[in-house]
C-alpha positions, 0 to 999 in steps of 0.5 A, a space after each residue: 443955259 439961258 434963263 427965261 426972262 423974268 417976265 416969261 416966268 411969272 406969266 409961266 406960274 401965273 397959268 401954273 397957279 390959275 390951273 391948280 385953282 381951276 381944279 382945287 375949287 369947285 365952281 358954284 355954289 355949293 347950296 343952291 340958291 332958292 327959287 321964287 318961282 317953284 314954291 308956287 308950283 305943285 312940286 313933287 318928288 320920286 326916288 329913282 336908284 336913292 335919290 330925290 328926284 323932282 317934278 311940277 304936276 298940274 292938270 288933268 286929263 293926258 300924260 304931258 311929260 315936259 322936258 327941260 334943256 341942259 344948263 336949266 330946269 322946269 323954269 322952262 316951261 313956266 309960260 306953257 304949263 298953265 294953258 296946257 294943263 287946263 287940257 292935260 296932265 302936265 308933268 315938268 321934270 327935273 333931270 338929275 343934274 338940273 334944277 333941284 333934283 338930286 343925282 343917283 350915286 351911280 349915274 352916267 349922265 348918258 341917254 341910257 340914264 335918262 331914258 331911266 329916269 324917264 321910265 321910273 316917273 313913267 311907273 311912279 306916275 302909273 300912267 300907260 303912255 306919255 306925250 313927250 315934248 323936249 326943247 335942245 337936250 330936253 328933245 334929245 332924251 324925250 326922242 331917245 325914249 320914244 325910240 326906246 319905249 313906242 309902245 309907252 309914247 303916245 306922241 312926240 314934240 321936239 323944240 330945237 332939239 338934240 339928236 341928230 349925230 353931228 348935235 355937238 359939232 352944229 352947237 354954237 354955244 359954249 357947252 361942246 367945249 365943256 369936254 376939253 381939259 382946263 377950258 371946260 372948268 374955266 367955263 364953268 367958273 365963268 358962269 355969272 349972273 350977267 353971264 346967264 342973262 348976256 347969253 339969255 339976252 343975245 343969243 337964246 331970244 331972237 328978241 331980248 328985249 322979252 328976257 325978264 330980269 326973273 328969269 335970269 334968276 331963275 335960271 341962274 340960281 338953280 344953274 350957279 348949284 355947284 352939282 349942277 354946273 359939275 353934270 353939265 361936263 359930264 352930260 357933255 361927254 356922255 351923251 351920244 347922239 348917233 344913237 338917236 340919229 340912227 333910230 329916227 327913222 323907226 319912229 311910228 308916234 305922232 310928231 311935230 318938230 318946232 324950231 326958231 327961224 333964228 337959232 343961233 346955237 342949233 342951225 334951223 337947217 337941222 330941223 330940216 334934216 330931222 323932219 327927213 329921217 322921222 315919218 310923217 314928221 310935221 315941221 314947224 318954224 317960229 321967229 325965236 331962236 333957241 326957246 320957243 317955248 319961253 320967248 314965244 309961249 303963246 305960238 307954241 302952246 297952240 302949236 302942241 294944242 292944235 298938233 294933239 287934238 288932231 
């Protein structure tokens, strides 16, 4: 029997040992990293099924719930919630798994748990009815609720949102392979500050040149929380998008849909196909890629204005 070379044999253990390490040490930091920015902000909390979960209130008038993307938090919304809040009551919250929010013992990470989520901030604020905008996954829980609960949505804003039934397979970001063994934790263990900011940078501003070194930060350090990075696997696995894609078309709310022209992780084209299947949809293009509402604030603070007082 011929013997592997000796140099087959140490690549063969080499992999055998960077697999065990994969799995045997979590990926992270395991306290999260403070944030300048959040002590500024009206940061209050809820308990939904014993944990603590976080959000920014600020303004009066309207119920204006802002829902953050996979992989950030309310930080993503930090250019918007001062004008929108001098004509609403603006809500940023922090999914369960993002930001510093805590997560339920028993949660699944799946539309049917943000929709909860959704719902139990919906009764602890004691509000009727929500306006709901949602940038990439954001999008996608605030168009599973609205589909859910019509009767509490008063209007609809989908920024480069999820929801369509081919979500994962039109995504040109790293996290669709987030779900394959072995290279989802090694993803995970490669995320880096200059990691986040080259991603930032490159691909989720058209223009990077905008991209402030607080902002690669700000994201990174509530990012980098070992928890979070840990939900982000398991969002992956358990959100189900055909269940949105199945429901658009029963939607009665107002909505408007804003995309980057330049997106380079969901395609400007889905925005086109959205539009389709929801009534009466308004859709609109800005020249951003993934986030409008960071990269052009100003543009899309008017857009939601102007769509809502219509």
């Amino acid at each position: 029997m011929n013997r592997l070379p000796k140099i087959a044999t140490a690549t063969l253990i080499i992999i055998a040992a960077s697999i065990v390490w994969i799995y045997a040490v979590e990926p992270g930091h395991a306290n999260p990293i403070p944030s300048v920015w959040r002590p500024s902000q009206h940061v209050q909390s809820f308990e939904h099924q014993g944990a603590r979960i976080d959000y920014i209130e600020e303004g009066q008038g309207p119920a204006l719930l802002l829902l953050h993307g996979g992989g950030t938090w309310g930080y993503s919304f930090h250019k918007n919630i001062g004008t929108l809040a001098k004509h609403f009551r603006v809500i940023v919250l922090d999914m369960p798994g993002h930001g510093f929010s805590e997560i339920p013992e028993n949660y699944g990470y799946s539309l049917l748990d943000t929709r909860n989520v959704i719902e139990a901030l919906r009764r602890h604020l004691g509000v009727d009815r929500l306006i709901i905008a949602g940038n990439s996954w954001g999008g996608g829980w605030a168009l599973d609720y609205a589909e859910h609960f019509p009767e509490h949505t008063a209007a609809l804003i989908l920024i480069d949102a999820a929801g369509l039934a081919d979500t994962v397979e039109a995504d040109q970001s790293s996290w669709p392979y987030l779900t394959v063994p072995i290279l989802g934790r090694a993803i995970l263990h490669g995320v880096f500050r200059f990691t986040v900011a080259d991603g930032y940078r490159s691909t989720l501003f058209h223009d990077g040149s905008k991209v402030r070194e607080s902002t690669i930060d700000e994201v990174y350090n509530a990012l980098s929380w070992t928890p979070n990075l840990l939900a982000q696997i398991k969002y992956q696995k358990n959100l189900k998008w055909e269940e949105t894609d199945v429901r658009m078309s029963t939607l009665r709310c107002p909505v408007l849909i804003i995309w980057g022209q330049y997106d380079e992780y969901l395609d400007p084209s889905m925005a086109s196909r959205m539009a389709f299947k929801i009534p009466d949809a308004t859709l609109v293009f800005l020249p951003t890629s993934h986030l409008p509402q960071e990269e052009d604030p100003g543009s899309v603070n008017q857009r939601i204005l102007d769509f809502l007082s219509q």
